[in-house]
Biopython code that builds the backbone (N, CA, C, O; Angstrom):
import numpy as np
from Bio.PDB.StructureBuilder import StructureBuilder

atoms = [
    (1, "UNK", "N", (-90.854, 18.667, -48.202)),
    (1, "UNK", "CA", (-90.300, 19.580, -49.169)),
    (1, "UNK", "C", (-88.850, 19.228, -49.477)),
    (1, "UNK", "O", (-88.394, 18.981, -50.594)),
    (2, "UNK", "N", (-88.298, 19.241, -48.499)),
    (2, "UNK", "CA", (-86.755, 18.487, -48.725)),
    (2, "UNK", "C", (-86.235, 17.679, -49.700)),
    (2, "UNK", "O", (-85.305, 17.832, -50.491)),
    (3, "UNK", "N", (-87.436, 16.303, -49.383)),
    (3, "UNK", "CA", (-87.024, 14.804, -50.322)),
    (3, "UNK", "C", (-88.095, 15.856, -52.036)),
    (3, "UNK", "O", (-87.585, 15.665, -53.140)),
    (4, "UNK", "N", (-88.623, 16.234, -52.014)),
    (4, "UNK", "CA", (-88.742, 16.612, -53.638)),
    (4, "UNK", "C", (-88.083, 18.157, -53.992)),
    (4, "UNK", "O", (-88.304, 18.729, -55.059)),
    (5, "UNK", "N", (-87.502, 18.545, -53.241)),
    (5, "UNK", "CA", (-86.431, 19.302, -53.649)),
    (5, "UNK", "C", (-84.824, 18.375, -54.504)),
    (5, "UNK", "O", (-84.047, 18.695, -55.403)),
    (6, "UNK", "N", (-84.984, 17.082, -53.544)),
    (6, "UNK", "CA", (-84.175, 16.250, -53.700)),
    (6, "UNK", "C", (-83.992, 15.572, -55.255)),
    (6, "UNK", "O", (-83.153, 15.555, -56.157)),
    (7, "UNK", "N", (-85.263, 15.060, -54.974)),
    (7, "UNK", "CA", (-85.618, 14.580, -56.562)),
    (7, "UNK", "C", (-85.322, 15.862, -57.814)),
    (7, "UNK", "O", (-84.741, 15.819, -58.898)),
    (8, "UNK", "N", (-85.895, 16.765, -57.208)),
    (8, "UNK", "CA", (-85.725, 17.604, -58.286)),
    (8, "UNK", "C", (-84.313, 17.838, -59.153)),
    (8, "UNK", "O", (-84.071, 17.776, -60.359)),
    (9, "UNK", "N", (-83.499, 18.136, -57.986)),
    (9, "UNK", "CA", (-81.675, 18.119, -58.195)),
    (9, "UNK", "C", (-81.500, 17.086, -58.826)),
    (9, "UNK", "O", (-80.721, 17.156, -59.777)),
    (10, "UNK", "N", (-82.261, 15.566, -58.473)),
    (10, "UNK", "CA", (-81.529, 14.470, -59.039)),
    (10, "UNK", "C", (-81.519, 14.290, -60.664)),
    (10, "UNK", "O", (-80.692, 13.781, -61.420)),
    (11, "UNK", "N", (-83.026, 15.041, -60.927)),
    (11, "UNK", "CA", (-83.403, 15.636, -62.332)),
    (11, "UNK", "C", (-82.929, 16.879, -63.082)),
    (11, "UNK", "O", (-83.041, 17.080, -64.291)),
    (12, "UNK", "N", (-82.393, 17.662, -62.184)),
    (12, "UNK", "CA", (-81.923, 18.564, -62.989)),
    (12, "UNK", "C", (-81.031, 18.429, -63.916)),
    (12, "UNK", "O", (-80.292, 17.446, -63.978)),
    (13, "UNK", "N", (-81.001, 19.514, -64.828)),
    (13, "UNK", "CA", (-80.099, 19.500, -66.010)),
    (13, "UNK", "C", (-80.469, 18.299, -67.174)),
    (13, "UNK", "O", (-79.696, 17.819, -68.003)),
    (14, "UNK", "N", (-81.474, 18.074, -67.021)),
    (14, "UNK", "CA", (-82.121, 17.079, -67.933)),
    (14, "UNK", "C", (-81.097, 15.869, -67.878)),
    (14, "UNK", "O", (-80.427, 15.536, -68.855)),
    (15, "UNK", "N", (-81.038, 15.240, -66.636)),
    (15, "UNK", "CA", (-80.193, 13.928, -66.834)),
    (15, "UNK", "C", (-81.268, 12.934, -66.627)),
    (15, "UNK", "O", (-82.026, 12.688, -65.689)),
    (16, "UNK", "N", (-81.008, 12.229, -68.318)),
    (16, "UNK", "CA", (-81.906, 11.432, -68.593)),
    (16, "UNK", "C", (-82.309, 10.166, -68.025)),
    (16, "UNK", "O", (-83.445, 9.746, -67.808)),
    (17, "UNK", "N", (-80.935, 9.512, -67.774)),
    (17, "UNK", "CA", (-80.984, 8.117, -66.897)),
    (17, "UNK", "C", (-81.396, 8.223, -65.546)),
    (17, "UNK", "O", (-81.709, 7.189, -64.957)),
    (18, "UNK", "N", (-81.461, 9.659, -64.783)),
    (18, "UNK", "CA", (-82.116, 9.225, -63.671)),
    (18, "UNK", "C", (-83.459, 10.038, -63.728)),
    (18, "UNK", "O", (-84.171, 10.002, -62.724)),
    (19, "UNK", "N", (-83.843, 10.729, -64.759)),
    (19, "UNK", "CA", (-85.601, 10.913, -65.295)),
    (19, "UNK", "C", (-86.283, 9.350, -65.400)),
    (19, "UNK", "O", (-87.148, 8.838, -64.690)),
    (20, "UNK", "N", (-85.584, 8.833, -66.507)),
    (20, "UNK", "CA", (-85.955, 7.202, -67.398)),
    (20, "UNK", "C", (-86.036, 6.505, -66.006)),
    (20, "UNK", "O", (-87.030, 5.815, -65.780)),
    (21, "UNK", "N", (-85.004, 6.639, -64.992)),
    (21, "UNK", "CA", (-85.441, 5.391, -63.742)),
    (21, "UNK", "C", (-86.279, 6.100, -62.879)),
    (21, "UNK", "O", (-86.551, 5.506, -61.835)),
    (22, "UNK", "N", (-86.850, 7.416, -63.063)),
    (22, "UNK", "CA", (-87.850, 7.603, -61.479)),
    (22, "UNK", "C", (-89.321, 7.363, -62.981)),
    (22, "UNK", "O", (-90.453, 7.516, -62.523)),
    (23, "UNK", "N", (-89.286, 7.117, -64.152)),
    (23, "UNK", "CA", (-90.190, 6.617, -64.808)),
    (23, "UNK", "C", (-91.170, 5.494, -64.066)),
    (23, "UNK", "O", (-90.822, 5.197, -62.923)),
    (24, "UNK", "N", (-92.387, 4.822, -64.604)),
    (24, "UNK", "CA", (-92.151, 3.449, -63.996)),
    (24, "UNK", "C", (-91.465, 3.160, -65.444)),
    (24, "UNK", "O", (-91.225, 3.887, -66.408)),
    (25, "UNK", "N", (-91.179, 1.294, -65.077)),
    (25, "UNK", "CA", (-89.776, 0.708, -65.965)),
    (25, "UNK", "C", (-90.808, -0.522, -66.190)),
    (25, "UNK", "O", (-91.251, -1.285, -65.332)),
    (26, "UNK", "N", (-91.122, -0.496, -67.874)),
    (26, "UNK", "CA", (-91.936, -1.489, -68.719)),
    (26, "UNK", "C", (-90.751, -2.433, -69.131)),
    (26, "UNK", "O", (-89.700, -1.970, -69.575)),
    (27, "UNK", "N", (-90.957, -3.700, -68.974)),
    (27, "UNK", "CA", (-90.472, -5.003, -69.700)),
    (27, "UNK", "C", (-90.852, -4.611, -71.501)),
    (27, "UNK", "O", (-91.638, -3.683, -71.691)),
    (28, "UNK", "N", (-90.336, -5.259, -72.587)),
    (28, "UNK", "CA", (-90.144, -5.206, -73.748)),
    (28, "UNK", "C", (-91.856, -5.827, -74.315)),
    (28, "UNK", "O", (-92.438, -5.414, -75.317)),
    (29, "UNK", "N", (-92.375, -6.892, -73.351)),
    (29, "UNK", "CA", (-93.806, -6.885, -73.442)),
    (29, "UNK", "C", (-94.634, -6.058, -72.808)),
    (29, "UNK", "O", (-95.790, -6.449, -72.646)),
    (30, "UNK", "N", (-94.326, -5.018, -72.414)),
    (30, "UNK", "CA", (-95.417, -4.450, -71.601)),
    (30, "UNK", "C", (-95.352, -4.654, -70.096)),
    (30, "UNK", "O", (-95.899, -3.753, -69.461)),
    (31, "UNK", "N", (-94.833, -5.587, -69.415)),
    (31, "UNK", "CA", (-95.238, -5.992, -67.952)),
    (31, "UNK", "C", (-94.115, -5.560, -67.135)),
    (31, "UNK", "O", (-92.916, -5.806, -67.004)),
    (32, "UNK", "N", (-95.159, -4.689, -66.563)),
    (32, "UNK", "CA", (-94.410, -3.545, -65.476)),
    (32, "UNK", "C", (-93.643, -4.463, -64.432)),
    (32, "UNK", "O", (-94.009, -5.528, -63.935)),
    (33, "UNK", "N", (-92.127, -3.529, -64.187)),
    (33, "UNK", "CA", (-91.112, -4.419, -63.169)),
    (33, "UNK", "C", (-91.734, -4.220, -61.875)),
    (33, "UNK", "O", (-92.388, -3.199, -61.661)),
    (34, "UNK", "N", (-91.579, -5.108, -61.006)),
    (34, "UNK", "CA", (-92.166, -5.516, -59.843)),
    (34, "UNK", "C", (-91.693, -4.327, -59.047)),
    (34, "UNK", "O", (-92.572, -3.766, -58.393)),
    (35, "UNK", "N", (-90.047, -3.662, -58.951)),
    (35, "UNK", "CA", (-89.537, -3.201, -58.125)),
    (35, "UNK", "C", (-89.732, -1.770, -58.518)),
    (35, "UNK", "O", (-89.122, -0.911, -57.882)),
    (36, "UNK", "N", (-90.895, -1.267, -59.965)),
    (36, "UNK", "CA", (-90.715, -0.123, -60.022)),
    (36, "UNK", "C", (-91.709, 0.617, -59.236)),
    (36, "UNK", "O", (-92.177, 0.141, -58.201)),
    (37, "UNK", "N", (-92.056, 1.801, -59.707)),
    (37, "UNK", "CA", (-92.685, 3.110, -58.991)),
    (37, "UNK", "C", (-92.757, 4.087, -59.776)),
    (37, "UNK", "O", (-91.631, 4.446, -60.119)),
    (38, "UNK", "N", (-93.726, 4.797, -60.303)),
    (38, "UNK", "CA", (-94.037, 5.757, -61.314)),
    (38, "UNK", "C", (-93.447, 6.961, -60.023)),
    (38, "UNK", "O", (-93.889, 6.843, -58.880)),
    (39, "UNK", "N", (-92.728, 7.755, -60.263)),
    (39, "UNK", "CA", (-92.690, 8.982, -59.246)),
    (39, "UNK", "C", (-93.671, 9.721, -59.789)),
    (39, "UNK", "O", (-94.597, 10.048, -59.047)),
    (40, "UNK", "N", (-93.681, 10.082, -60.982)),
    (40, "UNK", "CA", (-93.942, 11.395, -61.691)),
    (40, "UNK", "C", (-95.947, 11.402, -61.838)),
    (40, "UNK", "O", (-96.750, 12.328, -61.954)),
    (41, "UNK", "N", (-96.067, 10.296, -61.777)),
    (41, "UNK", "CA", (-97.801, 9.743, -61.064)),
    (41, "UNK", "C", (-98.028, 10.523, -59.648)),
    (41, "UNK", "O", (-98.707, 11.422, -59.151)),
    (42, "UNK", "N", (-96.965, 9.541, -59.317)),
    (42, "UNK", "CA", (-97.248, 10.017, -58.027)),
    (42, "UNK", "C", (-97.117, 11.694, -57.289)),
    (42, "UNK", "O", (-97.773, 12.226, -56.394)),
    (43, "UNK", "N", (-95.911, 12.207, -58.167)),
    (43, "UNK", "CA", (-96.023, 13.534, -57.634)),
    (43, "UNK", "C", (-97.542, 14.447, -58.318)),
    (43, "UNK", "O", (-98.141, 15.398, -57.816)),
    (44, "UNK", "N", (-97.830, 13.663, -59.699)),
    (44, "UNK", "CA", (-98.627, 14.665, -59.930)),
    (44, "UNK", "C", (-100.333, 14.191, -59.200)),
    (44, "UNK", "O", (-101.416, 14.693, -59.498)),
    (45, "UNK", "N", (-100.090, 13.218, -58.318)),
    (45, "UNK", "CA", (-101.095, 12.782, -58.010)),
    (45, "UNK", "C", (-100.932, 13.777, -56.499)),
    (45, "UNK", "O", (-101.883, 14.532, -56.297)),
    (46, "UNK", "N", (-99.887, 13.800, -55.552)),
    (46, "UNK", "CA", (-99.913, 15.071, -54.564)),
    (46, "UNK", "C", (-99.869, 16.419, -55.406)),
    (46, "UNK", "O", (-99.399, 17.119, -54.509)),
    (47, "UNK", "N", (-99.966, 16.993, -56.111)),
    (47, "UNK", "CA", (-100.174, 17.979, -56.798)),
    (47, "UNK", "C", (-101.778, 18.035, -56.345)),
    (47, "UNK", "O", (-102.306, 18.659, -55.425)),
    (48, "UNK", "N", (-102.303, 17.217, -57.262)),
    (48, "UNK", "CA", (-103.741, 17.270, -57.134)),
    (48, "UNK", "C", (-104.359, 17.125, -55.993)),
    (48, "UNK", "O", (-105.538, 17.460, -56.114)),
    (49, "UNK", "N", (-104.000, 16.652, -54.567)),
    (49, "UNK", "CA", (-104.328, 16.338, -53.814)),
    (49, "UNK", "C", (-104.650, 17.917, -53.051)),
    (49, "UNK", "O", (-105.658, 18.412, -52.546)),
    (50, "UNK", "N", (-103.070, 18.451, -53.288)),
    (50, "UNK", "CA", (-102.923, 19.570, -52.828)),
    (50, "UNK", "C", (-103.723, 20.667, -53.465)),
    (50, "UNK", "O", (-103.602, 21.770, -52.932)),
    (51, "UNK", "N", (-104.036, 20.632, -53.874)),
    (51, "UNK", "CA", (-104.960, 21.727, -55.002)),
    (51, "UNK", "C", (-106.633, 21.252, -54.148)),
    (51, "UNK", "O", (-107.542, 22.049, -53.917)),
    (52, "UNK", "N", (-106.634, 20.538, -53.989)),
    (52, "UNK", "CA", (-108.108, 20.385, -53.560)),
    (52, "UNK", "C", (-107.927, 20.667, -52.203)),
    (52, "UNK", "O", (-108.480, 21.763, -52.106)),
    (53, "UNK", "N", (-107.616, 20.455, -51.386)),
    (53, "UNK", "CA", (-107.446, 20.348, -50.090)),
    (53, "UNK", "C", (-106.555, 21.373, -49.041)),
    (53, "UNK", "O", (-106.803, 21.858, -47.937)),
    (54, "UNK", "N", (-105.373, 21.444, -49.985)),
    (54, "UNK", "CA", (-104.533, 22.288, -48.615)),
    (54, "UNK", "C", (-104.212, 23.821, -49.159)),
    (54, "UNK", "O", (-103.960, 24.840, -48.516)),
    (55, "UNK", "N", (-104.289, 23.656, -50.216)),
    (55, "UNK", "CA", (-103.927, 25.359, -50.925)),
    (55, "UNK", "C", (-104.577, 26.653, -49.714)),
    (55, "UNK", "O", (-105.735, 27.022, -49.516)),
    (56, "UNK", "N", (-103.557, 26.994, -49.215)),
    (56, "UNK", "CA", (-103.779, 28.386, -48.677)),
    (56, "UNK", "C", (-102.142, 29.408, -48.696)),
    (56, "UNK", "O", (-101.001, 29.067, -49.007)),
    (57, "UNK", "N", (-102.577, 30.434, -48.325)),
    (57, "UNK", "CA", (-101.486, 31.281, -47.896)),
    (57, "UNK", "C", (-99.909, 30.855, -47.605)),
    (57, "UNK", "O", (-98.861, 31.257, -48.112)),
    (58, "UNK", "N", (-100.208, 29.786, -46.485)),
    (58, "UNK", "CA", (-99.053, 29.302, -46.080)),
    (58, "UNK", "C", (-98.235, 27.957, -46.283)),
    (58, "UNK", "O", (-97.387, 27.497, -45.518)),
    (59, "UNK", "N", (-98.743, 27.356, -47.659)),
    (59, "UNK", "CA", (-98.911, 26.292, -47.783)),
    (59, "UNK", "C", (-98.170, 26.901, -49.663)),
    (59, "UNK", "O", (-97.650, 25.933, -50.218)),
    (60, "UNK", "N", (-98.131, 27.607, -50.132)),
    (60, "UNK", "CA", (-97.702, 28.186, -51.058)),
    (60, "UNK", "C", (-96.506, 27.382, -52.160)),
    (60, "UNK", "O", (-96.481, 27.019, -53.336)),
    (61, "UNK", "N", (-95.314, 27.373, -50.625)),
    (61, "UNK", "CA", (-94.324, 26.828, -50.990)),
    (61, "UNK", "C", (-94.079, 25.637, -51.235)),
    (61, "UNK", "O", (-93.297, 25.197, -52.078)),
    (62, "UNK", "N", (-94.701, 25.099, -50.548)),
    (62, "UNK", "CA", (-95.037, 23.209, -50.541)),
    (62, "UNK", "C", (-95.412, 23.260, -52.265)),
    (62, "UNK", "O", (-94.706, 22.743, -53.131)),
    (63, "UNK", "N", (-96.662, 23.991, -52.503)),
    (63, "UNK", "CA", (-97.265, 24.100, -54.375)),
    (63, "UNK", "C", (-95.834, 24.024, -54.691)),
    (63, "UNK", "O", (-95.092, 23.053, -54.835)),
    (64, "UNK", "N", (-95.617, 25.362, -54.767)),
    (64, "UNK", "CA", (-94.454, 25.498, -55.709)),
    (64, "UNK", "C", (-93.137, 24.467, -55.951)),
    (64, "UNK", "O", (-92.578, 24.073, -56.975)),
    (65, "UNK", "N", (-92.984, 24.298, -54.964)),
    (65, "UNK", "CA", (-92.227, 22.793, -54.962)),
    (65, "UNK", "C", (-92.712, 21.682, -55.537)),
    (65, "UNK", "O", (-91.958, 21.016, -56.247)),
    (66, "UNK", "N", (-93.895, 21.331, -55.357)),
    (66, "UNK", "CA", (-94.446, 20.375, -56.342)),
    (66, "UNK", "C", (-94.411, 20.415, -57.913)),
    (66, "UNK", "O", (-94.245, 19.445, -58.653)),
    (67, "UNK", "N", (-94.580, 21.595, -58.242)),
    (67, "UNK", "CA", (-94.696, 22.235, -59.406)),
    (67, "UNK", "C", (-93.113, 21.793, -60.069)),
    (67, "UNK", "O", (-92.844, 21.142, -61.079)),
    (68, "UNK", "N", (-92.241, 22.426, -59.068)),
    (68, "UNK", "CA", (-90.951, 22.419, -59.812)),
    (68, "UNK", "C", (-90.580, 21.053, -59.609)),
    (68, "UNK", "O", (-89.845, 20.569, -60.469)),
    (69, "UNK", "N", (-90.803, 20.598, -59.007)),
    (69, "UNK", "CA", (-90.310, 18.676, -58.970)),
    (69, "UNK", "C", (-90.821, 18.251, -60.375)),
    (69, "UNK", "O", (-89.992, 18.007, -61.250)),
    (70, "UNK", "N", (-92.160, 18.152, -60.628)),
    (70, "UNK", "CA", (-92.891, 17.790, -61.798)),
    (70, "UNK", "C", (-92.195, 18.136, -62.988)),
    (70, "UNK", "O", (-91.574, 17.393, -63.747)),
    (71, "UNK", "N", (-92.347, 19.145, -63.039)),
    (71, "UNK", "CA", (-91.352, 20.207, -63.930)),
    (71, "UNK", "C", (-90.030, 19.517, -64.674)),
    (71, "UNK", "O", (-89.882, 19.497, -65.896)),
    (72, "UNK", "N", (-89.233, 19.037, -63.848)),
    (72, "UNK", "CA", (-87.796, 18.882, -63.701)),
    (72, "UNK", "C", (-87.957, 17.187, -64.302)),
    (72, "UNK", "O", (-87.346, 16.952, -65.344)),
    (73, "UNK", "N", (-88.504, 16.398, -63.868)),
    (73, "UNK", "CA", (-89.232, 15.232, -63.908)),
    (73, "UNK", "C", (-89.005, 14.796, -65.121)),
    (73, "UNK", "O", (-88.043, 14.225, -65.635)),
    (74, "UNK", "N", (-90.647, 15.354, -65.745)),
    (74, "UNK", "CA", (-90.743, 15.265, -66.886)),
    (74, "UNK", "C", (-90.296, 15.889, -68.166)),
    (74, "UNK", "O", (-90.662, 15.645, -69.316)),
    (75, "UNK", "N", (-89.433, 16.740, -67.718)),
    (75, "UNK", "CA", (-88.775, 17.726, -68.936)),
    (75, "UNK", "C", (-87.671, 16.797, -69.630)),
    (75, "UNK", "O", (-86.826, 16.400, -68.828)),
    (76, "UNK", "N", (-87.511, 16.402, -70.842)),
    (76, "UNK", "CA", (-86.930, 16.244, -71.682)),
    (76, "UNK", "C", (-85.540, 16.659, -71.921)),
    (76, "UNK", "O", (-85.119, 17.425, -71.055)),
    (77, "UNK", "N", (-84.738, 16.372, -72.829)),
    (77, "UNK", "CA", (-83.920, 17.483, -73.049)),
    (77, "UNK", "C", (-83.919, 18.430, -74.470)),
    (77, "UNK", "O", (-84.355, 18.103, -75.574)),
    (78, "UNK", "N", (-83.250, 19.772, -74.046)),
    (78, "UNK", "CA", (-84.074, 20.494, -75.376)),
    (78, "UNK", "C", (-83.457, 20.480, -76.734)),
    (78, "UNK", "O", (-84.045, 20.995, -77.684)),
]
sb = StructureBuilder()
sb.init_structure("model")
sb.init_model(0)
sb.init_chain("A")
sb.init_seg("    ")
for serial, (resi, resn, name, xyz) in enumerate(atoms, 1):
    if name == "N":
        sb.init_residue(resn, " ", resi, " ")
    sb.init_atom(name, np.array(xyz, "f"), 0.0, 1.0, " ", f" {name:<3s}", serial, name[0])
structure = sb.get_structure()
């Protein structure tokens, strides 16, 4: 919960350059950089994980944290 609380802050306030780098990062042809990492895959891929599997009572906050990482992520600016 910590490290995507983390991320989240690093996204907040819609700062774009560090949204655009937790992106993955396409070359001008298409061919994905070696050193990247889609976060926003990946968080919404523990999203889903969590939805099938661990969702209970006490496990709540972990969701919600996911939620708001995602959230923060992919939000634009308005």
């Amino acid at each position: 919960m910590r490290l995507l609380r983390f991320l989240q802050l690093l996204t907040e306030g819609h700062h774009s350059d560090l949204q655009n780098f937790l992106r993955e990062q396409k070359h001008a042809n298409g061919v994905v950089n070696q050193k990247s990492f889609d976060f926003i895959s990946y968080v919404a891929q523990m999203l889903a994980i969590f939805e099938k599997q661990y969702i209970n009572c006490y496990t709540c906050s972990l969701g919600m944290q996911l939620i708001e990482t995602l959230i923060e992520m992919v939000q634009g600016p308005c």
